[in-house]
C-alpha positions in Angstrom: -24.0 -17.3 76.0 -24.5 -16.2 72.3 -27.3 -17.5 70.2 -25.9 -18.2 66.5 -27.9 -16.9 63.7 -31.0 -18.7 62.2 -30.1 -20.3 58.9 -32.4 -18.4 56.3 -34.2 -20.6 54.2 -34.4 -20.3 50.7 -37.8 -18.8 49.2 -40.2 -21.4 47.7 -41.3 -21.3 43.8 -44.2 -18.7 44.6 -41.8 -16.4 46.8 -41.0 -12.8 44.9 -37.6 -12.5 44.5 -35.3 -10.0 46.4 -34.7 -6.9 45.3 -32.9 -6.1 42.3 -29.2 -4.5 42.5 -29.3 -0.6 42.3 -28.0 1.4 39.4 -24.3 2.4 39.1 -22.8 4.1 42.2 -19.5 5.2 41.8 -17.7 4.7 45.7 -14.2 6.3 46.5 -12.1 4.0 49.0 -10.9 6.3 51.9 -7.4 7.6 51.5 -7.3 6.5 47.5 -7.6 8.1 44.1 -9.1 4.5 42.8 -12.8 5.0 41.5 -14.9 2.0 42.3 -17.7 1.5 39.9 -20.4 -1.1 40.6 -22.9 -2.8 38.5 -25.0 -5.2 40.4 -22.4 -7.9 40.9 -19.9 -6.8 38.4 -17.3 -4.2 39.3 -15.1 -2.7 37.0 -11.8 -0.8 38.4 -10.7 2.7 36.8 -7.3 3.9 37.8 -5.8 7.2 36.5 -3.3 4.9 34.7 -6.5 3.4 32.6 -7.9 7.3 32.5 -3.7 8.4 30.8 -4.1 4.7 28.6 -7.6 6.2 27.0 -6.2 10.1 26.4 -3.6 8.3 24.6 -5.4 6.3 22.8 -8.0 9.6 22.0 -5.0 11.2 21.0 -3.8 8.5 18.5 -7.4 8.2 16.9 -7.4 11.8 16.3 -4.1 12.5 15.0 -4.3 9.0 12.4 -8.0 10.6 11.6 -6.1 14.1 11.0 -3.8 12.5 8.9 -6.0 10.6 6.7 -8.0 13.2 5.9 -5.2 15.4 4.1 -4.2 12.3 2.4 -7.5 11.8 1.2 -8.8 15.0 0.4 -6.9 15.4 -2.6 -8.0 12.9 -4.0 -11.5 13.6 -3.6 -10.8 17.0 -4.8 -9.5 15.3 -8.3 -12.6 13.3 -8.8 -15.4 16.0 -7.4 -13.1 18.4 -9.8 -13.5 16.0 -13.0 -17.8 16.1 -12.4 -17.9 19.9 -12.0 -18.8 21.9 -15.1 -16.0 24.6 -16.4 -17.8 27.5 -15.1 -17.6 26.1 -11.4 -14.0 24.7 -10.9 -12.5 28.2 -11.0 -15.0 30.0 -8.9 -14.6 32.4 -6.3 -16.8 30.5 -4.0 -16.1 26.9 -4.0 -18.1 23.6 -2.6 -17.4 20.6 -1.3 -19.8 18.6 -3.5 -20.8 20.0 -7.3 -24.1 21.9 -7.4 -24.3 20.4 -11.6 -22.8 17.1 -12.4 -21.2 16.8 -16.2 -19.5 14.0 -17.8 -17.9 16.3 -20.3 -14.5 16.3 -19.0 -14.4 12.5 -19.0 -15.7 12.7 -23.0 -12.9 15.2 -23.4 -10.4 12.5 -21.7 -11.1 9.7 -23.6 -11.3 11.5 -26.9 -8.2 13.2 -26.8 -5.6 12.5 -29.4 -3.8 9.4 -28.5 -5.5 7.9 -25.5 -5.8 4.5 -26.4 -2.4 4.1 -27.8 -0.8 5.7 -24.5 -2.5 3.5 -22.5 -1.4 -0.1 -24.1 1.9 1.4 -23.7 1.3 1.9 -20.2 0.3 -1.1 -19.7 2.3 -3.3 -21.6 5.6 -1.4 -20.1 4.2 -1.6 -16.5 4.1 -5.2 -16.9 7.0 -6.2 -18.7 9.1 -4.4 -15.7 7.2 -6.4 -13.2 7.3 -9.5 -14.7 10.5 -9.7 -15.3 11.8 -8.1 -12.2 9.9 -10.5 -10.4 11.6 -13.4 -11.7 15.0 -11.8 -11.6 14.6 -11.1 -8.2 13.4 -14.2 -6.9 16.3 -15.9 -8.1 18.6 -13.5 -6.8 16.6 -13.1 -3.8 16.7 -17.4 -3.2 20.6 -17.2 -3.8 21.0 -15.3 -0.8 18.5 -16.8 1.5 19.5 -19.9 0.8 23.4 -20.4 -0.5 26.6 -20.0 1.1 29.0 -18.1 -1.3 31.6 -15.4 -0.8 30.6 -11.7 -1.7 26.8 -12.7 -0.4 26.9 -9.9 2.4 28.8 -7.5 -0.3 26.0 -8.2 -2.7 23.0 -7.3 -0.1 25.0 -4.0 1.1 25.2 -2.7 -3.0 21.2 -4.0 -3.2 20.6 -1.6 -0.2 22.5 1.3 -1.4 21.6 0.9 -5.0 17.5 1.2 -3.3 18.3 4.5 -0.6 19.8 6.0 -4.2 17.9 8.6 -6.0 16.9 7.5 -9.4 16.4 10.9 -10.3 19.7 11.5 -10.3 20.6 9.5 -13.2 18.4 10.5 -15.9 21.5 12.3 -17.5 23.7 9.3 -17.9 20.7 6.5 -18.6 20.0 8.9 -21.3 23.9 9.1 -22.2 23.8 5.5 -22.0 20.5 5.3 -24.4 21.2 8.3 -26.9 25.0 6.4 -27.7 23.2 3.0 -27.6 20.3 4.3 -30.1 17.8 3.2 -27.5 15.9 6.7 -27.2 12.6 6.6 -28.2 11.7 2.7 -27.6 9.3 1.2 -24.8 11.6 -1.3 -24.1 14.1 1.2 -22.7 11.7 2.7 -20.4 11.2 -1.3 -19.5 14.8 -2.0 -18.4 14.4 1.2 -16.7 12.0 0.2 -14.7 12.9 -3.1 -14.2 16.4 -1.0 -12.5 14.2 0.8 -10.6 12.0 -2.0 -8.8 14.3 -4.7 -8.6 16.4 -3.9 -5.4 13.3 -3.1 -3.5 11.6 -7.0 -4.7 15.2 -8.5 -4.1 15.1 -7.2 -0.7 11.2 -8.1 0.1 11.7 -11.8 -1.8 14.7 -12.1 0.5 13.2 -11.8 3.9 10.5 -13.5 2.8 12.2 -16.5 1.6 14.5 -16.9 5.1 11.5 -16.5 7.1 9.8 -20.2 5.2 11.8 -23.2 7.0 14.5 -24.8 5.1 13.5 -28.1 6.5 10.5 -27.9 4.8 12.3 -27.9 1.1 15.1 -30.7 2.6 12.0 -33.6 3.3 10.8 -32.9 0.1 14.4 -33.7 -1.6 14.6 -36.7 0.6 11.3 -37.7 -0.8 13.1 -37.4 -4.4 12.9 -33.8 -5.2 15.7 -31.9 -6.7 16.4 -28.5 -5.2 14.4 -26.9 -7.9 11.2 -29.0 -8.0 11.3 -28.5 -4.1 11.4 -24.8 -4.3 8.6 -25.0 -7.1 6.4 -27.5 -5.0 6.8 -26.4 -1.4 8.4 -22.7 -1.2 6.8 -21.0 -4.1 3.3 -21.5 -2.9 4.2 -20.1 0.6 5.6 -16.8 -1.3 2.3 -15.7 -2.5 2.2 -12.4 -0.2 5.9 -11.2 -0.8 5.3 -11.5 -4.7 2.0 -9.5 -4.2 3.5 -6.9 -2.1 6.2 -6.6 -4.7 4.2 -6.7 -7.2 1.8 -4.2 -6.1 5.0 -1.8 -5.5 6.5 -2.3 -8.6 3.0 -1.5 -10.6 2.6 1.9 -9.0 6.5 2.9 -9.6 6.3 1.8 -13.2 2.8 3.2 -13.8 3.0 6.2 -12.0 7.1 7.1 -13.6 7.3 10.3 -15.1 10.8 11.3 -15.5 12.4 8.8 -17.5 9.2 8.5 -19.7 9.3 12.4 -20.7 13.4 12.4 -21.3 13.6 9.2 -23.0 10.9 9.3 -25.4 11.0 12.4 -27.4 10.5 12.2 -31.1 8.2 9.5 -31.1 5.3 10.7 -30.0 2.9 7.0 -30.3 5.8 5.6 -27.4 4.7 8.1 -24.8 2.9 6.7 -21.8 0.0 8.0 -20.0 1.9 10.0 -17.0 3.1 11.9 -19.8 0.1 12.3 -22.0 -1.8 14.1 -18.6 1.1 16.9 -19.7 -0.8 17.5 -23.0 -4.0 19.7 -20.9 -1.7 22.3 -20.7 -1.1 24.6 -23.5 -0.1 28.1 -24.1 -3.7 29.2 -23.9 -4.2 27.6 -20.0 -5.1 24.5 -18.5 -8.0 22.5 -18.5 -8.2 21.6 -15.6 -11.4 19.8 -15.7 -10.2 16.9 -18.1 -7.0 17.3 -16.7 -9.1 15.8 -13.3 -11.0 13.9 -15.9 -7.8 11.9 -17.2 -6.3 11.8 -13.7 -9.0 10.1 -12.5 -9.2 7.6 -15.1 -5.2 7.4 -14.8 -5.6 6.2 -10.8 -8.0 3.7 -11.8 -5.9 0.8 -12.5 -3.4 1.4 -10.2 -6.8 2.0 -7.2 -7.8 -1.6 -9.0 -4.8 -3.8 -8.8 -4.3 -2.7 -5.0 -7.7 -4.0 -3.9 -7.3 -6.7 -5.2 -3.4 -7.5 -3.5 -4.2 -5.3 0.0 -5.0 -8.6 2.1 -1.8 -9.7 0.9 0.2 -6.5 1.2 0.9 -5.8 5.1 1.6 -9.4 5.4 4.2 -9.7 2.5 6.2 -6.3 3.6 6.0 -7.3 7.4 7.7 -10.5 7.1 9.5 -8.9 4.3 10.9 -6.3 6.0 11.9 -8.6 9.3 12.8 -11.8 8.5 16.5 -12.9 7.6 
């Protein structure tokens, strides 16, 4: 006749409590490869699958660290270049950071011939092309989100093709085009130029974008007596905010950053050069100068370094749903 087990009562408010679960112990179940960790009353499981998940992920970290650090390191090479006096840039022994700091090379920048002048043409060009590439392309972009017209699939394919094309390849016939035209030698040819340039990319963005907002959302607000245009200004355009700053942001740093066009178009007159062409004036037939050359890169990837902080948060999300939708 067996005798049950005495109920254990529980210990009163001056009892010391039990003892206290042991440190980690690692167990290995018999006949297994699992790894059974313990932690008082927690226990966590590690498989070899979760060991393969965390060399992967290792691996990942490491190569995206790998890769930002050559895409960085020019950079920082250009601006610790533009603080290093003369006599250290073309040393035999070069340092990561400058032993002297000097300002010189940014005094020689701004003072060169022309500065000021190359940079409202910049700017004014840059923005022109965006401006009105934005607002080309958002109708064109609304068209085909939102109509049903023959030629609509036609009209996407040539937008497609017309952005995989090289624009590089016709700098010989746009300047054809602008020497017969007597365009050569005016900003508002690089403009259009530009404007050719970014606007497939911006019709293509603007089009996702716009099929990805619900059309039912733009038909209540005509049944509450909108017409199709005061709809899409009072209930799409607000939701378009992070396609228009992803294209935006794109079409800045095309415009800004052009060379080509700017140095074949604009050739006797030399107040109607821009800035990526002005950096070209460092170089002479006695050498370069390389430290205002730094100098005036520096300042030159300032704007553009400017305008993307200030559009990044809207950036991934305006070329994801960009880039999927439709």
């Amino acid at each position: 006749m067996s005798t049950a087990p005495a109920a254990t009562a529980p210990p009163g408010p001056g009892a010391s409590p039990g003892p206290s679960p042991g440190p980690a112990t690692k167990l290995r179940t018999p006949g297994s490869g699992t790894r059974l960790r313990t932690q008082g009353p927690f226990t966590r499981l590690r498989t070899p699958a979760g060991r393969r998940r965390a060399s992967r992920r290792a691996l990942l970290l490491t190569a995206a660290t790998f890769t930002v650090v050559c895409c960085l390191f020019p950079v920082y090479w250009m601006v610790a270049t533009a603080f290093r006096p003369s006599r250290d840039i073309q040393s035999y022994d070069p340092r990561l950071l400058p032993d002297t700091w000097t300002l010189d090379h940014f005094r020689t920048a701004i003072g060169a011939d022309g500065f000021g002048l190359f940079w409202r043409n910049s700017v004014l060009v840059t923005l022109a092309a965006v401006l009105l590439s934005l607002v080309v392309a958002l109708g064109a972009a609304y068209a085909v989100a939102r109509l049903r017209w023959r030629g609509r699939r036609q009209f996407m394919l040539a937008v497609f093709i017309a952005q995989m094309a090289p624009w590089e390849s016709l700098v010989i016939p746009v300047y054809i085009i602008a020497r017969d035209t007597d365009m050569l030698d005016r900003l508002p040819t690089l403009t259009l130029v530009y404007f050719m340039i970014t606007l497939p990319f911006t019709v293509v963005v603007l089009r996702g974008f716009i099929a990805g907002i619900p059309p039912e959302l733009e038909e209540a607000a005509q049944v509450d007596g909108c017409t199709r245009v005061g709809a899409f200004r009072r209930v799409a355009f607000p939701l378009l905010a992070p396609g228009l700053m992803a294209t935006s942001l794109f079409g800045f740093i095309t415009a800004w950053n052009e060379f080509t066009y700017a140095n074949f178009l604009i050739i006797k007159q030399q107040d109607s050069r821009t800035l990526p062409v002005w950096l070209s004036s460092f170089q002479t037939t006695f050498g370069t100068d390389w430290g205002a050359t730094m100098a005036a890169s520096t300042l030159f990837a300032l704007p553009a370094l400017v305008v993307f902080l200030a559009l990044q948060r809207h950036v991934t999300s305006g070329l994801t749903a960009g880039g999927v939708k439709g």
